[in-house]
KESEFI-845869 format. One line per 5 residues: number of its first residue (from 1); their letters; for each residue x, z, y of N, C-alpha, C, O. Coordinates in nm, 4 decimals, decimal comma. Layout:
BEGIN
NUM) A) X/Z/Y/X/Z/Y/X/Z/Y/X/Z/Y; ...
//
This chain:
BEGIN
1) XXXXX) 2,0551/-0,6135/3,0493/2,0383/-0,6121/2,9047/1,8981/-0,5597/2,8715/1,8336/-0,4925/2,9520; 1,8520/-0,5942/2,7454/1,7000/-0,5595/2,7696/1,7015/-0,4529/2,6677/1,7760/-0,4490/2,5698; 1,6355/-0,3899/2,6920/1,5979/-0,2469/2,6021/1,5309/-0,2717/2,4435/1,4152/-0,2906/2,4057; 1,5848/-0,2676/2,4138/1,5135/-0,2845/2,2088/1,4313/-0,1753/2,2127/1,3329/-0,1845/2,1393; 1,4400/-0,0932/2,2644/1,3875/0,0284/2,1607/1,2262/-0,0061/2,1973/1,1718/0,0143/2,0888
6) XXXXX) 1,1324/-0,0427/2,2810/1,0120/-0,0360/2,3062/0,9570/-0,1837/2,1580/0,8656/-0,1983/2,0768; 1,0421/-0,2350/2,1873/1,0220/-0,3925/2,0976/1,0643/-0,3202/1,9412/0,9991/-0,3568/1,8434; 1,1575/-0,2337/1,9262/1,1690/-0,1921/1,7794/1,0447/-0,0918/1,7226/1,0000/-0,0822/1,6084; 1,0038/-0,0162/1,8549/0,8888/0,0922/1,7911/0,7787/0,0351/1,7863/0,6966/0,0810/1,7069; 0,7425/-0,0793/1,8669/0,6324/-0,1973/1,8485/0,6232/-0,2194/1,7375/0,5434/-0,1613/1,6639
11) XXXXX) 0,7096/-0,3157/1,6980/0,7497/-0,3665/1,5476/0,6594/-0,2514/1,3952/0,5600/-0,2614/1,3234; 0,7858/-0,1420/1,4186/0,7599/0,0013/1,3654/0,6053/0,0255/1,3322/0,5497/0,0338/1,2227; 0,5452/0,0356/1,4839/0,4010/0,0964/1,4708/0,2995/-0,0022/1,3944/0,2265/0,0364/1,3031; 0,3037/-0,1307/1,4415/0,2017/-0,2601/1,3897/0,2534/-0,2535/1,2799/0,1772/-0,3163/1,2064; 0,3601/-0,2057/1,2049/0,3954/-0,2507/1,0761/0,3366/-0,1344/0,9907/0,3263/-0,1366/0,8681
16) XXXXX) 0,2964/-0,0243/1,0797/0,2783/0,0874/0,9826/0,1657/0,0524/0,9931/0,1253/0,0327/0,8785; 0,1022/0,0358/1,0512/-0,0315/-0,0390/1,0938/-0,1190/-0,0796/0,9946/-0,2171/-0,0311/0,9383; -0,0535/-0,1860/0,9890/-0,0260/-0,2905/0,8927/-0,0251/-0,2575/0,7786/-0,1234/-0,2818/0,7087; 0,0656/-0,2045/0,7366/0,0619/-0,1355/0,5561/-0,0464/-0,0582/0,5456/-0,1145/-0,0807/0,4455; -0,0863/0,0317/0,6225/-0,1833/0,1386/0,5631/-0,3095/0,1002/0,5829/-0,4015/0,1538/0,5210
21) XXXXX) -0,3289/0,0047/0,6698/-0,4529/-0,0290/0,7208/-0,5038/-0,1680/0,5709/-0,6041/-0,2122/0,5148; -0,3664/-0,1822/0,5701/-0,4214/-0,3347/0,4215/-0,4446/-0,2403/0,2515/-0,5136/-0,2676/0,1534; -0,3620/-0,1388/0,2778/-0,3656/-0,0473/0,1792/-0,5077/0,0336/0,1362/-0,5382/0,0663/0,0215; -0,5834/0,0561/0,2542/-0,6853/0,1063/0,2896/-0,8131/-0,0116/0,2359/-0,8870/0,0018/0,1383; -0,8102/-0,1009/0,3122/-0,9026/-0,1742/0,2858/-0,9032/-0,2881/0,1569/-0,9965/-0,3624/0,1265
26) XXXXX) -0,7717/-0,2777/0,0929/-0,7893/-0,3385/-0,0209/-0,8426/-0,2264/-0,1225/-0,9240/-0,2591/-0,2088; -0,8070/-0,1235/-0,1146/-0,8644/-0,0120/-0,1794/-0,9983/0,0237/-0,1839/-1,0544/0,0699/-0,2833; -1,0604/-0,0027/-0,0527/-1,2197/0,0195/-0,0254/-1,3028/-0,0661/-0,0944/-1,4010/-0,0274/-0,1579; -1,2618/-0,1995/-0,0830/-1,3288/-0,3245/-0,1192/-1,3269/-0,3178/-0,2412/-1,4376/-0,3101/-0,2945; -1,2137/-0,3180/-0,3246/-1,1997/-0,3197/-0,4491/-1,2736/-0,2317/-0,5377/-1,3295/-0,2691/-0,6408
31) XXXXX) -1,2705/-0,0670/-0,4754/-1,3630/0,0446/-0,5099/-1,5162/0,0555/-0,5265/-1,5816/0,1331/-0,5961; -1,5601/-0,0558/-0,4332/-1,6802/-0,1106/-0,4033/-1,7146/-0,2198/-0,5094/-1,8081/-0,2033/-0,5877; -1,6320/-0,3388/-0,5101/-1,6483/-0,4227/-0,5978/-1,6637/-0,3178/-0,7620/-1,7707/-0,2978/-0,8195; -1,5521/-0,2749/-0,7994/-1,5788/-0,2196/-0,9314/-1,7416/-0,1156/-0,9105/-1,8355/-0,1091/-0,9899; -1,7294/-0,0608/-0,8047/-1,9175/0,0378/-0,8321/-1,9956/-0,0475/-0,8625/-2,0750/-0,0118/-0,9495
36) XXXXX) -2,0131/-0,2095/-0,8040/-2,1114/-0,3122/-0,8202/-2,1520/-0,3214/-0,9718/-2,2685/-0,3300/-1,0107; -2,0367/-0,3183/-1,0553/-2,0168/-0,3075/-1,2002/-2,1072/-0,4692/-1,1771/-2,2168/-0,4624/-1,2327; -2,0870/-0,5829/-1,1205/-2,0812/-0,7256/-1,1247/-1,9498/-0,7967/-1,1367/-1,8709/-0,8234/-1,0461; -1,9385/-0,8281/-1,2919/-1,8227/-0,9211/-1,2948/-1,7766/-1,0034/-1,1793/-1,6656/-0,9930/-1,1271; -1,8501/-1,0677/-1,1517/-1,8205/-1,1907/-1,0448/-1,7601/-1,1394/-0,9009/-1,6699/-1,1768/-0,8258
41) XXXXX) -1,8425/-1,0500/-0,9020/-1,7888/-0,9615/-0,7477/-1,6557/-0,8592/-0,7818/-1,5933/-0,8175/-0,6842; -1,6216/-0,8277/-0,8870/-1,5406/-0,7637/-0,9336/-1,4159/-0,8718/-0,9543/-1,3008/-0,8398/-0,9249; -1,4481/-0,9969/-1,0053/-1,3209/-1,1107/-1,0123/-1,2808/-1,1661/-0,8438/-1,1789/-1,1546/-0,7756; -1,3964/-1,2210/-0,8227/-1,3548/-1,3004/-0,6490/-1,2711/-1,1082/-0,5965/-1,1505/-1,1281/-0,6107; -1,2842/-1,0011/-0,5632/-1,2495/-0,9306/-0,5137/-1,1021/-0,8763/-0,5462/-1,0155/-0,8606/-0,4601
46) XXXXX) -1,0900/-0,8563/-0,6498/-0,9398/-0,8823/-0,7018/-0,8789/-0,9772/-0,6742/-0,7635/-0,9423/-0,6494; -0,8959/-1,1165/-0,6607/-0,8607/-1,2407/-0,6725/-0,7718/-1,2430/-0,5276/-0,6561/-1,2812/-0,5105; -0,8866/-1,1779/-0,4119/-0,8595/-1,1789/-0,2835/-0,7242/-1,0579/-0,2807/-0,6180/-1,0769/-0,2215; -0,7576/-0,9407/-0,3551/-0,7252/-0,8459/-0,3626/-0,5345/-0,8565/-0,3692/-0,4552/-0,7948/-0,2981; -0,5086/-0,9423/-0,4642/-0,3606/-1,0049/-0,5437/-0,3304/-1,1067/-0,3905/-0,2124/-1,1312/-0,3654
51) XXXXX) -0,4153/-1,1496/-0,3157/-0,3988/-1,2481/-0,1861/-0,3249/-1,1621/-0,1034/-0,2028/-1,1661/-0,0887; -0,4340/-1,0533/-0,0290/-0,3730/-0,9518/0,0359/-0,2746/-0,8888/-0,0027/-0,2068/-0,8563/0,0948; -0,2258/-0,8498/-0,1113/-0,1200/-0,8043/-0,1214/0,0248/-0,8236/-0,1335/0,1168/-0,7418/-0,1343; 0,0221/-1,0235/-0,1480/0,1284/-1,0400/-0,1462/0,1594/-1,1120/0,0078/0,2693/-1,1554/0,0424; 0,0039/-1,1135/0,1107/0,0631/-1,1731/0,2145/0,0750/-1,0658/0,3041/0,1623/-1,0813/0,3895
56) XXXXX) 0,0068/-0,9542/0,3084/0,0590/-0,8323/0,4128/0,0734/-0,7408/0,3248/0,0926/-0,8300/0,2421; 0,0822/-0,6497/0,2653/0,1302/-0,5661/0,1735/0,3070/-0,5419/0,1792/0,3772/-0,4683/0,2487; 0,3403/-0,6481/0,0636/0,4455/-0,6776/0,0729/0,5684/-0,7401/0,2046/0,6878/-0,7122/0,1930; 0,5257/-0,8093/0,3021/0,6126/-0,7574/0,3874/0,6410/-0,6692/0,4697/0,7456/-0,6582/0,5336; 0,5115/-0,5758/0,4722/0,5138/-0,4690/0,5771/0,6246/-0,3989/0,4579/0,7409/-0,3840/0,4955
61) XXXXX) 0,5955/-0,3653/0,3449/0,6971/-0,2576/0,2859/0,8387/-0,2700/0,2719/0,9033/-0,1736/0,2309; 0,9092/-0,4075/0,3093/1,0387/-0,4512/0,3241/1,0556/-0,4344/0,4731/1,1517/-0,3650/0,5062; 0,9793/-0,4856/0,5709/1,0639/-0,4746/0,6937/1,0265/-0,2835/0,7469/1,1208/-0,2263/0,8016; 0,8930/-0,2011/0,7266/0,8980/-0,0573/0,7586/1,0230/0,0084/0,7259/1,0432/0,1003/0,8053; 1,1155/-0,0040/0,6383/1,2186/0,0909/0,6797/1,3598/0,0188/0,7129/1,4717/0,0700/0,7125
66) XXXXX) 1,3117/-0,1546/0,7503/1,4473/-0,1800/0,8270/1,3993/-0,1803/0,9698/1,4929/-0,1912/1,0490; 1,2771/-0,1712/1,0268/1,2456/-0,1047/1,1720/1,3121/0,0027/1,1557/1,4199/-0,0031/1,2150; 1,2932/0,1075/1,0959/1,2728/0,2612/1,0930/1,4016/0,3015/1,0836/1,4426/0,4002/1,1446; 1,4823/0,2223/0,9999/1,6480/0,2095/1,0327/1,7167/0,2112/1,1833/1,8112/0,2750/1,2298; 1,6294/0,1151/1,2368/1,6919/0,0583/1,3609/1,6459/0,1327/1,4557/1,7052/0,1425/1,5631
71) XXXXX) 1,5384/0,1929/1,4303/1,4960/0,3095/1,5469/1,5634/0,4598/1,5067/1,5771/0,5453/1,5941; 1,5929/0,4775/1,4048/1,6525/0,6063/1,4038/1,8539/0,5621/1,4447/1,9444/0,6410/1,4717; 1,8571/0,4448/1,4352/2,0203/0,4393/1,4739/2,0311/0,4413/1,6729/2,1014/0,5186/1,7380; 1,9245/0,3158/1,7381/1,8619/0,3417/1,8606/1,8928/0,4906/1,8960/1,9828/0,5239/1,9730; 1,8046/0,5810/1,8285/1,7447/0,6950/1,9380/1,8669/0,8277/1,8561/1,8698/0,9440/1,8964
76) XXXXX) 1,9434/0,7833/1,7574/2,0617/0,8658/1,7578/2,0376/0,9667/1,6684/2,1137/1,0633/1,6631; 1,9301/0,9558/1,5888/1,9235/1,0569/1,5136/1,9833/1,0749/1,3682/2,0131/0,9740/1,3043; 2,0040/1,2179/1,3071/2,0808/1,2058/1,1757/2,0316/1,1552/1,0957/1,9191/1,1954/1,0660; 2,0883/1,0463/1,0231/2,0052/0,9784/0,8932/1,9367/1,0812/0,7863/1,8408/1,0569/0,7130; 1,9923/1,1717/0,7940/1,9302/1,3062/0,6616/1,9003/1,4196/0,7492/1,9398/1,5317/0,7171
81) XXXXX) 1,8130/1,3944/0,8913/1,7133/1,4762/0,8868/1,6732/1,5435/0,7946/1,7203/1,5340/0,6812; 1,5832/1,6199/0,8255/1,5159/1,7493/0,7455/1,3746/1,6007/0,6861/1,3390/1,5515/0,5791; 1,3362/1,5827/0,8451/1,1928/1,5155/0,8393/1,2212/1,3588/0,7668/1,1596/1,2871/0,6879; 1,3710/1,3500/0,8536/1,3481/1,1885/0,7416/1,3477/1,1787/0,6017/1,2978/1,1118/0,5112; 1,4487/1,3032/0,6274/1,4760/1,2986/0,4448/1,3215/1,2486/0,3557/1,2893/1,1511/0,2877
86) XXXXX) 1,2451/1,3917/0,4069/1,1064/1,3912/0,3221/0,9909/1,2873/0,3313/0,8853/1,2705/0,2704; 1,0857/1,1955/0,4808/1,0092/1,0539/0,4992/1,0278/0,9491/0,3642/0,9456/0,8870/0,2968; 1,2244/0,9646/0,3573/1,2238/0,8704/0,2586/1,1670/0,8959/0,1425/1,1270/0,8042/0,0708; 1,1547/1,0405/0,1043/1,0926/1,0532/-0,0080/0,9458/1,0132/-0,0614/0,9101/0,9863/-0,1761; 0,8975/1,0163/0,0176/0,7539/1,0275/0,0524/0,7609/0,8550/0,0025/0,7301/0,8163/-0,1102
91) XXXXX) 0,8043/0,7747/0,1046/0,8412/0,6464/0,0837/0,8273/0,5723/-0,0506/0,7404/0,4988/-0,0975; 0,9563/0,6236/-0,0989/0,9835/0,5826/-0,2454/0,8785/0,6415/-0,3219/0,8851/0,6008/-0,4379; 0,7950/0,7118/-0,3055/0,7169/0,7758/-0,4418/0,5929/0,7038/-0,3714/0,4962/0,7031/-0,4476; 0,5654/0,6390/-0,2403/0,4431/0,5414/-0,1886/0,4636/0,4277/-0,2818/0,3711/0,3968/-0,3569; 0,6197/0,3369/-0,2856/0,6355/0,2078/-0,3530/0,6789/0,2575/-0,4963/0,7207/0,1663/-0,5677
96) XXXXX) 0,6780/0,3747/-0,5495/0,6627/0,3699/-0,6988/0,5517/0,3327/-0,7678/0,5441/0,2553/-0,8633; 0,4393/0,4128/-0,6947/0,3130/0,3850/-0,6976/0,2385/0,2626/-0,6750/0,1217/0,2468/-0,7105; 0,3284/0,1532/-0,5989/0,2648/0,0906/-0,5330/0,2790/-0,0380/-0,6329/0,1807/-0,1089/-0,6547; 0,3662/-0,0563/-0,6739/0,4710/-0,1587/-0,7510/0,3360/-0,1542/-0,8888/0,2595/-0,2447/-0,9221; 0,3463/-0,0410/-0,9332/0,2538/-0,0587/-1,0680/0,1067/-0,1667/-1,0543/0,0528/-0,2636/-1,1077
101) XXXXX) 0,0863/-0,0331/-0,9007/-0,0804/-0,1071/-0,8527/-0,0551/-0,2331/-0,8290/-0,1564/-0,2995/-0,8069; 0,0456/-0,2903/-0,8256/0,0586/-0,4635/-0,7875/0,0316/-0,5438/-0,9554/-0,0087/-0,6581/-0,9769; 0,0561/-0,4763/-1,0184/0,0808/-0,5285/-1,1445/-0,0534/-0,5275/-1,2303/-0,1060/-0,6069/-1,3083; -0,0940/-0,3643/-1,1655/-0,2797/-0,3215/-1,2392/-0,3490/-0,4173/-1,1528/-0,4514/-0,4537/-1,2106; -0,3341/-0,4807/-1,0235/-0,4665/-0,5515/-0,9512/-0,4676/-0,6813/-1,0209/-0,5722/-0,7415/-1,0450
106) XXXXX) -0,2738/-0,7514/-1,0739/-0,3265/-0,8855/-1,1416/-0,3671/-0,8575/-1,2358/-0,4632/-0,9330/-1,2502; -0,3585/-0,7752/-1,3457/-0,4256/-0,7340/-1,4639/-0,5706/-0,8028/-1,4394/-0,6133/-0,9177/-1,4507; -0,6424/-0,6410/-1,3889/-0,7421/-0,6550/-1,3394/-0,8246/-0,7712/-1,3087/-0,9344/-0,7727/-1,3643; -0,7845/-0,9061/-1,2029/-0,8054/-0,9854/-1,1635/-0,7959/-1,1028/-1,3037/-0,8624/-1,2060/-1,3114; -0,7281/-1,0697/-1,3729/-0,7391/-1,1518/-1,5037/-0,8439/-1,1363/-1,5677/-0,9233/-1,2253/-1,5981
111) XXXXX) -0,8534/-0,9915/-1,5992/-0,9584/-0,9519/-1,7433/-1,0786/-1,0424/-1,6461/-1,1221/-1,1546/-1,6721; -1,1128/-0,9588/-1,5343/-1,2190/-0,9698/-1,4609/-1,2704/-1,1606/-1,4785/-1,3735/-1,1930/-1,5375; -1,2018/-1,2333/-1,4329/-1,1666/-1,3925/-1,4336/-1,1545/-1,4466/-1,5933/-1,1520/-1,5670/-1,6189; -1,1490/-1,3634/-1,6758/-1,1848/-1,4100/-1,8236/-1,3001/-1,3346/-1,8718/-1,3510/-1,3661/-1,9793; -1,3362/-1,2585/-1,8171/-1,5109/-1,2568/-1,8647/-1,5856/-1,2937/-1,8195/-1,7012/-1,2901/-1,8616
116) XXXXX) -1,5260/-1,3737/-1,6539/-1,6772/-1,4617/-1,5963/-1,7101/-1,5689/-1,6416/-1,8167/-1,6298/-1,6334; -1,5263/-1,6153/-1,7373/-1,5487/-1,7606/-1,7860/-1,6020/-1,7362/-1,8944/-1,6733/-1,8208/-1,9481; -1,5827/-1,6339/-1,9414/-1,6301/-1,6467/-2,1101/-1,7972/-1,5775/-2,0704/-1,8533/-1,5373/-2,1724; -1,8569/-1,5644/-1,9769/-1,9596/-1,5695/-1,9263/-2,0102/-1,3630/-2,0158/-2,1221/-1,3198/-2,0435; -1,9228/-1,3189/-2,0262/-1,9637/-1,1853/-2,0814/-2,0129/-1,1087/-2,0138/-1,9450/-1,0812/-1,9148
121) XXXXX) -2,1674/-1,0248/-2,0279/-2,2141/-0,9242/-1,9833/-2,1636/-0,8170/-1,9556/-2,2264/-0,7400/-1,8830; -2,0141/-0,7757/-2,0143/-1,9579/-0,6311/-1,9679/-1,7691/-0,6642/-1,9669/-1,6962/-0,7217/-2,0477; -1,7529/-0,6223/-1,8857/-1,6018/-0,5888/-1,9122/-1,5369/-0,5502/-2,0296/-1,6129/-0,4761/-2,0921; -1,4519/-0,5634/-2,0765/-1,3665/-0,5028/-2,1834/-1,3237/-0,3472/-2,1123/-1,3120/-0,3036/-1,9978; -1,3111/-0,3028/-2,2280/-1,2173/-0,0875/-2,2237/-1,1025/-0,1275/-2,1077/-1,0902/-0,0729/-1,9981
126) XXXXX) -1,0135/-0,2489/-2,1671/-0,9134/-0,2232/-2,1025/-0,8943/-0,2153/-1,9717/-0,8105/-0,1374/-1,9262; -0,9825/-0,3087/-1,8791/-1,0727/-0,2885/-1,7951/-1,0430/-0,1573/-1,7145/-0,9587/-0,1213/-1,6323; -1,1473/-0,1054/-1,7742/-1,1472/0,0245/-1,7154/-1,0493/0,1119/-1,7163/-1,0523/0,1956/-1,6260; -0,9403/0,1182/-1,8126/-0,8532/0,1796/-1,8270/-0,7537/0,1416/-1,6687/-0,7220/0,2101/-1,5715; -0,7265/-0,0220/-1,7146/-0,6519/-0,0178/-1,5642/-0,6802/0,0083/-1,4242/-0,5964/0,0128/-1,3341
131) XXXXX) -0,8387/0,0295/-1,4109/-0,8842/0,0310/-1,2653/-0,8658/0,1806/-1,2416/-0,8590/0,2284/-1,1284; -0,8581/0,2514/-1,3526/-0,8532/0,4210/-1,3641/-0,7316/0,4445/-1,3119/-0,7147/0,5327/-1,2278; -0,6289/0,3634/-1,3591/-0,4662/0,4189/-1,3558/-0,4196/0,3486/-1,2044/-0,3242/0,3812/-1,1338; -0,5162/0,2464/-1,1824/-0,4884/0,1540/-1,0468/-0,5705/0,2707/-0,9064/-0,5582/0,2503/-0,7856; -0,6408/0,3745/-0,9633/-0,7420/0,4498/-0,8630/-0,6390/0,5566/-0,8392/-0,5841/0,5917/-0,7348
136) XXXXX) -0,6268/0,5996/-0,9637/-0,5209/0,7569/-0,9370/-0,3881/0,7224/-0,8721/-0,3526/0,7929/-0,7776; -0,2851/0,5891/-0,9247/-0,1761/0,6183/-0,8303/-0,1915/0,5490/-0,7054/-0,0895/0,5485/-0,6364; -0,3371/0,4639/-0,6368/-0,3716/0,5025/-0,5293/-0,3590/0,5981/-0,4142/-0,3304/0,5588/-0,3011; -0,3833/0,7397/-0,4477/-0,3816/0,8894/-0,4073/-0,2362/0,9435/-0,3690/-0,2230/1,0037/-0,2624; -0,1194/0,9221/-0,4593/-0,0191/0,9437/-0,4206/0,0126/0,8971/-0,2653/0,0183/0,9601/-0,1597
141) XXXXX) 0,0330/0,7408/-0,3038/0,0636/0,6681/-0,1951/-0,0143/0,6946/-0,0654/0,0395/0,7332/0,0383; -0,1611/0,6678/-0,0818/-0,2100/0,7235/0,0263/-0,1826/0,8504/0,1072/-0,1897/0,8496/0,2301; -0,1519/0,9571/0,0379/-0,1430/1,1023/0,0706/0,0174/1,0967/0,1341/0,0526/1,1801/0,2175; 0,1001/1,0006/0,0903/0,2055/1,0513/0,1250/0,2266/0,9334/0,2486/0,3268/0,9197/0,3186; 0,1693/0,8970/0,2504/0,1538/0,7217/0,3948/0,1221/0,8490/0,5299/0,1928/0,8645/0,6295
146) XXXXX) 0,0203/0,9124/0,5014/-0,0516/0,9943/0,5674/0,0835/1,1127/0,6333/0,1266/1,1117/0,7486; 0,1190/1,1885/0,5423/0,2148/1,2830/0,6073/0,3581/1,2077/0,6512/0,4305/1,2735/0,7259; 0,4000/1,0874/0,6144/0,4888/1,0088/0,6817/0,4436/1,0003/0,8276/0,5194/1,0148/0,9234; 0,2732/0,9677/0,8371/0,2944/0,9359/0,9983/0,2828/1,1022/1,0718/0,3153/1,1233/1,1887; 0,2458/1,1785/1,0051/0,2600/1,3201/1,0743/0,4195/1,3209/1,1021/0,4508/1,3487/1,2179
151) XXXXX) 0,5210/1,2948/1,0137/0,6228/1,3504/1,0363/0,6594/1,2445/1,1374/0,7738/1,2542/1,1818; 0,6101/1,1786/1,1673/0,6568/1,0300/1,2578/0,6455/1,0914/1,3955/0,7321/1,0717/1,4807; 0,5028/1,1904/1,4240/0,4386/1,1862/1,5159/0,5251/1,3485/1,5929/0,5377/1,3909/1,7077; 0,5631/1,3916/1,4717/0,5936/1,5676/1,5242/0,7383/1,5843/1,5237/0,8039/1,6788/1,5674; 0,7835/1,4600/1,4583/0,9333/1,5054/1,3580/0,9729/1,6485/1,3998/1,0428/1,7054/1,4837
156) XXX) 0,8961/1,6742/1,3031/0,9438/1,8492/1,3194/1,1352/1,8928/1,2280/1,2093/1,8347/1,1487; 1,1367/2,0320/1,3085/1,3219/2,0780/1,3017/1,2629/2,1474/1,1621/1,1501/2,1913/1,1842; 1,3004/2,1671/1,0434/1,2824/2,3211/0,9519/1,4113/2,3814/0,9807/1,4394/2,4920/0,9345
//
């Protein structure tokens, strides 16, 4: 019989991989594009931005905790850990955050894509408003992606 568990933590790791690493660099690019304060580079970058996120983004965040399921049933551990617990939490307040930013990047990618057509020298307020609210709940998610893989790495007892 062949052993799952090396093929489930595979899965697991490339997937965490995967999320934080697309999370990361759609964030960089995008951060970059808006400093350019160039419409055009600010629209194509979003544009890509709404790409990436619905082709790796979104499935890493559906299948990471049905790996993470299957490796904590595998290796026998209590579903309400101390550490998982604050995994799942961590989790859910990553895709609370995350769900909005899906919604602020098409925004974004709109306004941006209607002032290149309407050929306008500056962005609209609103603009900025959403890239503000799309930057800050950034930080959550990131911060808590981050101590998920600590607790991944230590699963510490309290």
């Amino acid at each position: 019989m062949i052993d799952l568990y090396p093929i489930l933590k595979l899965i697991h790791i490339v997937n965490a991989t995967i999320l934080f690493g697309t999370g990361i660099g759609i964030s960089l690019f995008s951060l970059w594009s808006h400093l350019s304060n160039d419409i055009k580079i600010i629209a194509h970058t979003f544009k890509k931005t709404v790409i990436a996120d619905l082709i790796f983004t979104t499935p890493a965040v559906i299948i990471q905790p049905i790996s993470g399921l299957f490796l904590i049933y595998h290796q026998g551990y209590d579903l309400f850990e101390t550490w998982l617990s604050i995994t799942y939490i961590l989790y859910i307040i990553a895709g609370l955050c995350w769900l909005p930013v899906v919604w602020l990047q098409i925004q974004i990618r709109n306004i941006a894509n209607h002032a290149l057509n309407k050929n306008l020298q500056k962005l609209p307020d609103e603009y900025y408003k959403y890239f503000y609210i799309w930057f800050i709940l950034g930080w959550p998610a990131f911060l808590g992606l981050i101590i998920i893989f600590i607790l991944m790495i230590y699963k510490p007892t309290f």
